[in-house]
N, C-alpha and C positions, 0 to 999 in steps of 0.2 A: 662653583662650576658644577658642582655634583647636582644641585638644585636645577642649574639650568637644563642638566641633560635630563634628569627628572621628568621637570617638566615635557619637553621636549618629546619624550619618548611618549608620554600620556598624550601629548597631542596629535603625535605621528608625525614630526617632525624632524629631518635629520639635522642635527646642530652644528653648525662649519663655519666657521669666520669669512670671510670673503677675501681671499687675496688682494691685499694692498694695489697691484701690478693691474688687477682685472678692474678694479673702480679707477685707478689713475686713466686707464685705457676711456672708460665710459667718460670721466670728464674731461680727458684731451678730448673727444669727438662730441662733448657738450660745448665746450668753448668754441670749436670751429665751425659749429654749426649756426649758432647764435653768438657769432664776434659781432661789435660793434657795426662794423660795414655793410652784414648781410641783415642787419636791424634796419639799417636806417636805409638800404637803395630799397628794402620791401617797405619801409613805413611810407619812404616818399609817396609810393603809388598807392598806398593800400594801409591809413592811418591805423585803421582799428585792427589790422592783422599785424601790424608790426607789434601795435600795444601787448596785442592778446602773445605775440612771440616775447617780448620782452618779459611777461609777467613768468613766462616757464622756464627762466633762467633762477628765479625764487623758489621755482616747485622745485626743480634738479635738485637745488644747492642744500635743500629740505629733504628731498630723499636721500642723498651722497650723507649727510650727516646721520641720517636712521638706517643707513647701512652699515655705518663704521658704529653704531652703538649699540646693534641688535644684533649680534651671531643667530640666534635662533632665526631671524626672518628675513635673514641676510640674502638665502637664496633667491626667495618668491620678490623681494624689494629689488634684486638684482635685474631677474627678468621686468618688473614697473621701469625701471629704467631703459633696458634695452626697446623694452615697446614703444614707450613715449620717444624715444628717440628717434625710432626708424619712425614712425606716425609726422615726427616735426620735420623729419627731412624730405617724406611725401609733399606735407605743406606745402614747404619752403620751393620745392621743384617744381609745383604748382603753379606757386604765385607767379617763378619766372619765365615759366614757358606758356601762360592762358594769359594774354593779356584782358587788363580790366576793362571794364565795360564803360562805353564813350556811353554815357547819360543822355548826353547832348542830342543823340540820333535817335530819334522817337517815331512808333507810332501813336497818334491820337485815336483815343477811342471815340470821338467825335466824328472822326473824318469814316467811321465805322456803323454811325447810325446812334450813337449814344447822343442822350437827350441832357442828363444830368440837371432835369428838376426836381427831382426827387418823386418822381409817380410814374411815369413810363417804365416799363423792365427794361434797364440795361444791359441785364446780364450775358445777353446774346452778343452783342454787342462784344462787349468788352471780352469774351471768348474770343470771337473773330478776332480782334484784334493782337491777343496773347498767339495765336495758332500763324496769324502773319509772322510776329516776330521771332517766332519761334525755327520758321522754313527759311528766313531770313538768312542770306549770306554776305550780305552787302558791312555788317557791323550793326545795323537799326536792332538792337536787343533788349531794348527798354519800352515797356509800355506805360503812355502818358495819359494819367487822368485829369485834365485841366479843371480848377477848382467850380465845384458845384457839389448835388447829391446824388447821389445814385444810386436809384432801386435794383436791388438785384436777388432774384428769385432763386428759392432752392430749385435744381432740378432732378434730384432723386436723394432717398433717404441714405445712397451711401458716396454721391458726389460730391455735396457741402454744394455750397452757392457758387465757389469759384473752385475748380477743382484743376490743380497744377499737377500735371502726370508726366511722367519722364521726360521733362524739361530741360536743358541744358543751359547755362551761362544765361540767366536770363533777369531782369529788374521787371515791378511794374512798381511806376513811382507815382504820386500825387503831386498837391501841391497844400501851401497853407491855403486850407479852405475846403476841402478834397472830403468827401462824408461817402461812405457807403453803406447802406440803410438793408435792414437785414428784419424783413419783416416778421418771421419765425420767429416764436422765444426759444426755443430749439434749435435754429438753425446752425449749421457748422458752417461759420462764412469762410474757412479757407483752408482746402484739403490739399496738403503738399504729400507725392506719393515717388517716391522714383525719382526724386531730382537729383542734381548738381549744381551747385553757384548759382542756386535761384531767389530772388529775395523780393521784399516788398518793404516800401518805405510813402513815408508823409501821407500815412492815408489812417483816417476815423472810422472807426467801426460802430456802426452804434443801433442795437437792438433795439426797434420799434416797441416790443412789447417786453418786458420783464417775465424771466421764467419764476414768478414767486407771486405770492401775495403776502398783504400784513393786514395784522387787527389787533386786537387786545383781547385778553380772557375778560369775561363777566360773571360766569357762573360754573358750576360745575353740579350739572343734573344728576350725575351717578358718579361713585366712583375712578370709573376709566373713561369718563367723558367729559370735555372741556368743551364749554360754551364759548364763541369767539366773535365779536364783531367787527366784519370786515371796513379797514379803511374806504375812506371814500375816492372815489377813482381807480380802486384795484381791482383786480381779478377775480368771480366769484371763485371758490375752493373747487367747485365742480367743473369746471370752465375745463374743456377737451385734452388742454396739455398736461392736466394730473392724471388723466384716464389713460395717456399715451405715453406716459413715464413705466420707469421699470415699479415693482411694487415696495421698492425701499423708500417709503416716505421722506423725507427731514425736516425735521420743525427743530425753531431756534428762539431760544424765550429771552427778552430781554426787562432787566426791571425800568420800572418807571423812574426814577429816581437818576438824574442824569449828571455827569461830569459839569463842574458850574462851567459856563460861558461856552457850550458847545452843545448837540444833540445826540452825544456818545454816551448810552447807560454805565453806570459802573458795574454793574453786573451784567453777563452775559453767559448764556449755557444752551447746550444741543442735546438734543434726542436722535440720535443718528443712525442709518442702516436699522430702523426700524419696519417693520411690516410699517405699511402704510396704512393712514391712520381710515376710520371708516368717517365719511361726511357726510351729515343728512345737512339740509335746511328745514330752517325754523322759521326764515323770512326773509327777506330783500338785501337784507345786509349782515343777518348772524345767521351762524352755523354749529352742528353741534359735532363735534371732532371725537371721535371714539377708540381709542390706542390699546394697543399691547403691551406695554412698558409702562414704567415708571409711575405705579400706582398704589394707592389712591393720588391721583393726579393732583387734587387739593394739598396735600403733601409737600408737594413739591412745588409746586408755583401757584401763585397767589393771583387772585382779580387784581386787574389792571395792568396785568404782565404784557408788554409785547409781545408777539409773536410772528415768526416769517416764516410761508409754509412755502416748500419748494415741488417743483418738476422735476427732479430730480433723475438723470441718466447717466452713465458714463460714456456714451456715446459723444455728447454734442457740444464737444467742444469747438471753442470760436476757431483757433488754428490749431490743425491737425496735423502734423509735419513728421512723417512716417519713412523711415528707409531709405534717406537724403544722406545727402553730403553739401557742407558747407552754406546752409539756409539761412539766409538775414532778414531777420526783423528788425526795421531800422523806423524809429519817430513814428510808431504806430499810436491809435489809442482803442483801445477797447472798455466797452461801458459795461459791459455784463456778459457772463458766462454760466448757467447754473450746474457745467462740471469741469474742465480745465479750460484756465483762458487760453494756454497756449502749451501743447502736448508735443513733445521730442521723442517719440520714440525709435529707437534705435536710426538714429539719426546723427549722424558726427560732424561734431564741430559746428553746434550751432549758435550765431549769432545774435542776441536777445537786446538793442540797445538803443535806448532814448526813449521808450517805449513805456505807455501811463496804461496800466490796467485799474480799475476802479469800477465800485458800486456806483451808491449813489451818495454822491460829495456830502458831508455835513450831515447824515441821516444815519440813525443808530440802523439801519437795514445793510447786511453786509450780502454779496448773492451766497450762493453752496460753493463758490468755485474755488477751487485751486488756482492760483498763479500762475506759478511756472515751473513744468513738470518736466524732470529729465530721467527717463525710462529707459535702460539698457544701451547706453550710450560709452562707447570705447574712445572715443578722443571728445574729452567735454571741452566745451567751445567758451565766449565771453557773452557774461549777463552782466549789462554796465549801463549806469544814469537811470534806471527805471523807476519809474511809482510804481508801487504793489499799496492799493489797500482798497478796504471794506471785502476783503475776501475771508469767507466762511469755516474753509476747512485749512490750509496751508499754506501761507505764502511763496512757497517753493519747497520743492520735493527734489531726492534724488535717490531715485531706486536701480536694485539689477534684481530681476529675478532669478528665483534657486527652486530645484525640481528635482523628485526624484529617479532614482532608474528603476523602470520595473523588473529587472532580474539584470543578475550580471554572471559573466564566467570568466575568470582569472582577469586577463586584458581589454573584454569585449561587454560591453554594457548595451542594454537596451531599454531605449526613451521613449515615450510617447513624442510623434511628430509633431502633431498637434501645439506642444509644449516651446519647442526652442523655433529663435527665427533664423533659417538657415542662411542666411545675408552673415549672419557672426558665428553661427556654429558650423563652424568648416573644421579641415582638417588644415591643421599647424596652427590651430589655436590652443590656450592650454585652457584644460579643463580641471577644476578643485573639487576637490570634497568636503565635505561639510558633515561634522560626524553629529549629526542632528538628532539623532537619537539617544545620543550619550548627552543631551543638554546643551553642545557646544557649536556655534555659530562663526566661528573664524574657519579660514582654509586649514583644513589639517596635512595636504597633502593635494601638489599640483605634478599634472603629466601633460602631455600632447596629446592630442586627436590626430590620427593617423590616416584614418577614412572612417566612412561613414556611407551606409549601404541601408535603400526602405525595406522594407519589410512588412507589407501592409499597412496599419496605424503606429506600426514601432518603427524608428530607426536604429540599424546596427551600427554600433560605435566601435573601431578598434583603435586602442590605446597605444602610446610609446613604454609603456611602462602600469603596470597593474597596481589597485589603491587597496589590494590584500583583502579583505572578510569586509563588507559592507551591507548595511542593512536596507534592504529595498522593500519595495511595494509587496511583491510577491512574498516576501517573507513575514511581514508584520499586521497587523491591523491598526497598529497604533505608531509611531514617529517614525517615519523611513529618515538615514542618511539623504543628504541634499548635493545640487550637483549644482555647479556654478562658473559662468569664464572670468579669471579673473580679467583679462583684458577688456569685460565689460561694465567697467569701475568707473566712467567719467573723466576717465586719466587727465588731469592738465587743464581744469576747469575753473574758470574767473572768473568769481564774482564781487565788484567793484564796485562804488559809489552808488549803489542803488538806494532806495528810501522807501521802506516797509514799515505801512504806516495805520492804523486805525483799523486793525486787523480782529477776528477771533480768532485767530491762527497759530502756526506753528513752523517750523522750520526743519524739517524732515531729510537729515542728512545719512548718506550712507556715501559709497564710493571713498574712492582714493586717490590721494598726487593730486589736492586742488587748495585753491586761496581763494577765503572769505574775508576782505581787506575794502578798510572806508567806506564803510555801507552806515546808514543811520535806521537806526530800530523806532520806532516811537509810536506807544499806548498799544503795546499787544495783551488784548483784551483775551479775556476765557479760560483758557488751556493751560494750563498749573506750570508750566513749563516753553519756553520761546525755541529753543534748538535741541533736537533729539537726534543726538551723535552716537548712536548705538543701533543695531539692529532689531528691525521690529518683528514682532509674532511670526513665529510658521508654522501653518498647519500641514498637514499628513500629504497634500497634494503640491505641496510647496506654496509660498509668497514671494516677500519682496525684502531683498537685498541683506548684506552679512556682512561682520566687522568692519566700519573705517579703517583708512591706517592715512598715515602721512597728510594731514589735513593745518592749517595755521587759519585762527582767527586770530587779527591784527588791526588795531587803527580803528575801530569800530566806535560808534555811540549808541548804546544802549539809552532809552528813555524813558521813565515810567513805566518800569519791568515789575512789578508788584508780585512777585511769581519766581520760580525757580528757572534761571536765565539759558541754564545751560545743564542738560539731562546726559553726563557723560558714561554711556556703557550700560550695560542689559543683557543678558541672554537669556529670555525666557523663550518657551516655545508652547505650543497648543497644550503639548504632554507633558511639561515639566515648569517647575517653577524656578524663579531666576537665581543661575549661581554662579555671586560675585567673585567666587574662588577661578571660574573660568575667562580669561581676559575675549574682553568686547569692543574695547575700542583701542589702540595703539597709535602713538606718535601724533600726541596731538599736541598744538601750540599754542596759546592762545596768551598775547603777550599787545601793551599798550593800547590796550579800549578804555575808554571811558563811558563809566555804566554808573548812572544818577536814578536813583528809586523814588519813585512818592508812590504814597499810599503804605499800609502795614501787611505784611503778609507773616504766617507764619513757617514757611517752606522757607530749605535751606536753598542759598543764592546760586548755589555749584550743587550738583549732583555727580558724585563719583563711584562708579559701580561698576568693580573689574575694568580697569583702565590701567591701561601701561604705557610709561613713556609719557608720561600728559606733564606740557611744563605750563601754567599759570601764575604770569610775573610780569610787572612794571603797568596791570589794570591801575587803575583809579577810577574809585569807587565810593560812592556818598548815598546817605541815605537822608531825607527831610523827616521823616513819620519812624517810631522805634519799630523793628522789626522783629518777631516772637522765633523765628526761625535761625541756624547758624549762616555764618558765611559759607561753608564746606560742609556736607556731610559726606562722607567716606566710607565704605566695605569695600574689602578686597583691593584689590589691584598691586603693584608694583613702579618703584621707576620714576616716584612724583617728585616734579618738584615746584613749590605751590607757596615759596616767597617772592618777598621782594614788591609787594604792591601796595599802593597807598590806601589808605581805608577812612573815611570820616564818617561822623553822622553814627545813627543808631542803628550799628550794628553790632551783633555778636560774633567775636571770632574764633 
């Protein structure tokens, strides 16, 4: 005990068990909320919300047990509960008093002037016909794309093609066969801003032109320049859309040498967030590429390498879904994105399901994009049955940003505006601290926002309770303390039977209170590592997102992971280096997957670094090729418990 208060006190946390009386309470009004009956009258009408309700009776019954076993984080776990609770019984009140949406009652974008040959601009069109159903009283809340193609033109660089603005209760559905053609490589084909219960299903997305090109190296003229001959059919390197990009280049080199009986290289590696590279031509189809990095470029990749060079923005993503509630994306497909397929920003309870995001099928070319991005989101919603692959940088992300205060006085802190989005920074939200400057990445100490008053570019924050000597902007030049809500953790977030597939990619996990359960992983090419359960880098102006806690992977198939599967815990930050003695990830599960290796790697298969609470038991686990690396490598942490799983094949344990 003396350890625990120890601790405890170094992190600035007060240590209290939780009364017995006070969680009995939380789970009588768990059970009544999600009894049996109130599952099944909400599943009859409304399949996939009943699913996604059913699945948060596993999340509960996962934090009630990280409650009874953590006095230290008993409090902050107390309040995850209380939130997710009042958030399921919003839902749930929801569901019963909005009735769902008769499908059946349509307007046709045809009967609107839509042509759907795929050459006419639709896009008008299909406006008018969203803005009918939209003034609509009658019940007609659905708009119907009868199967054909349909061209549809950006109309400004911050509309997106289709742009959905404070819409209400509203579907636009397709049909099999239903194509919407998006002639921009750029383009943002579908800007959701201000909604409620607005969704889109059975409709193709599909990018006329690719935001990339490919070639192979040939030579290398100098040092820091790589000679490249462009495929035949693709983009010259100079071609307008690299001119119209930000100047973070990305080039991605692939070896020649490919996986037998497919067109997937066995190697694969990026040059990322680099200055963009300088292009001359030499002639009709090569180019001479002249970099900042990674030099002598000969060094490093060799003639005949592939190469995919991108357009690369963070702007133009395919679906943009910004500051919503209750968004579904239902049986969509999308072909290409060269930065997130599909962007949730502070957007709750969004619905991601049946939906195929994908490069180009069978082709070692993956685009730059990210999957599926979930940004500062307080009630995370269900990602289920999706393809995810030939994506470049993440197969799925889940961040909360963290910022500092630029001065504070006892109770009262002041933030740049600019920084939080006031849709979640209110007052009776709680806000954490993060004492980032001492190395350390978890909440050291949560209070309430009281009010919240401008002040030119700052807003004035006053607190329920003061977080005592903190290190800010105005004090330091180098690592300010970080500011944070916990309530913007993805609370209650499911992700299910998805199939993430043929990726460079990564798995970029933060938040809290969620299940990554029966999903199938297969050939995650690149990246030393397939799931990063820890907190990533922060610099001086803050980043993205701070310790996991309460998370379960369960039921999984891992496939051809030749790589370190699973990167548990970190706390490095811009100013310091990482220290495993500081807990990074908590309460983690990860119980019955089955994870089958081919290939040799020398990386150990678990990564454990400052983790507490992490139970790892009943995997089954095989390897075909010997492996140079251990099953576990370990520093730091507490709380493991790390038997109990079947192990065959060449492995080291």
């Amino acid at each position: 005990m003396k350890k625990l208060i120890l601790q405890a006190m170094l992190f600035g946390i007060f240590v209290m068990a939780l009364p017995a009386a006070e969680l009995d309470e939380l789970n009588a009004r768990r059970d009544a909320l999600l009894a049996p009956a109130v599952l099944a009258e909400i599943g009859a009408a409304d399949p996939l919300l009943g699913e996604w309700l059913a699945a948060q009776k596993r999340i509960l019954a996962n934090l009630e047990q990280a409650v009874r076993s953590d006095a230290e984080q008993a409090g902050s776990m107390k309040a995850d509960y209380e939130y997710l609770l009042d958030r399921l019984a919003g839902e749930i009140e929801h569901a019963k008093t909005v009735p769902a949406i008769d499908e059946s009652k349509v307007f046709n974008v045809k009967a609107f002037g839509a042509k759907g040959d795929g050459s006419a601009d639709d896009g008008e069109a299909i406006r008018k016909a969203i803005a009918a159903a939209s003034a609509d009283t009658t019940g007609r809340r659905t708009v119907f794309l009868p199967r054909g193609r349909y061209l549809v033109r950006c109309i400004g660089p911050e509309s997106g093609n289709l742009k959905l603005d404070k819409l209400r209760n509203l579907r636009i559905a397709g049909e099999r066969g239903t194509e919407i053609l998006l002639p921009g490589p750029l383009d943002v084909a579908v800007r959701i801003l201000d909604c409620d219960n607005v969704g889109l299903k059975n409709i193709a997305f599909t990018y006329l032109k690719p935001p990339y090109t490919t070639g192979r190296i040939v030579g290398f003229p100098a040092d820091d320049v790589m000679r490249i001959e462009i495929d035949p059919g693709m983009a010259a390197p100079t071609d307008p859309m690299f001119r119209q990009a930000q100047t973070k280049g990305l080039m991605r080199f692939y070896t020649p040498e490919v996986i037998p009986g497919s067109l997937r290289p066995f190697l694969s590696s990026v040059a990322p967030h680099q200055g963009a590279p300088e292009v001359t031509k030499v002639d009709d189809r090569t180019y001479d590429f002249k970099v900042n990095s990674f030099t002598p470029v000969s060094k490093h990749y060799a003639k005949g390498s592939h190469v995919a060079f991108y357009a690369r923005t963070y702007g133009n993503h395919a679906v943009n879904n910004a500051n919503s509630t209750r968004t579904r994306l239902e049986n969509l497909t999308l072909n290409t994105s060269s930065a997130m397929a599909v962007l949730n920003n502070a957007s709750d309870r969004p619905f991601v399901v049946n939906c195929r995001i994908e490069a180009l099928p069978g082709s070692f070319v993956s685009t730059s994009a990210d999957g599926i991005y979930m940004r500062n989101i307080s009630l995370g919603g269900l990602v289920r049955g999706n393809i995810v692959r030939h994506v470049g940088d993440d197969f799925m992300n889940i961040h909360s940003y963290v910022f500092p205060a630029v001065k504070a006085e006892g109770k009262t802190l002041y933030v740049k505006a600019k920084d939080w989005n006031l849709r979640n920074f209110a007052p009776g939200r709680r806000l954490g601290l993060l004492r980032t400057s001492a190395g350390q990445n978890g909440i050291a100490k949560e209070v309430r926002i009281t009010a919240i008053e401008p002040e030119g570019e700052l807003l004035k924050v006053t607190l329920d309770g003061g977080f005592g000597r903190i290190v800010t902007l105005e004090d330091t030049k180098g690592m300010p303390d970080m500011l944070i809500l916990p309530d913007n953790q993805n609370h209650g977030m499911v992700v299910t039977g998805n199939r993430f597939e043929d990726g460079v990619s990564r798995f970029l996990a933060g938040g809290r209170n969620w299940l990554f359960m029966d999903n199938t992983v297969v050939d995650s090419l690149h990246h030393s590592y397939f799931m990063n359960l820890c907190p990533e880098t922060v610099g001086r102006n803050g980043f993205e997102f701070v310790t996991p806690r309460n998370v379960e992977l369960a039921g999984n198939r891992f496939e051809t992971a030749a790589k370190t599967l699973f990167r548990f815990g970190s706390s490095a930050n811009a100013e310091r280096e990482a220290d495993h003695s500081i807990p990074s990830a908590s309460h983690i599960r990860v119980a019955d997957n089955d994870i089958e290796i081919t290939g040799s790697s020398n990386l150990p298969l678990i990564r454990i670094n400052g983790v507490e609470f992490l139970t790892f038991t009943g995997n089954r686990i095989s390897a075909a090729a010997p492996q140079g690396g251990p099953l576990f490598e370990r520093e730091g942490g507490r709380e493991l418990e790390l038997g109990g799983n079947f192990v065959t094949g060449n492995l080291k344990r």
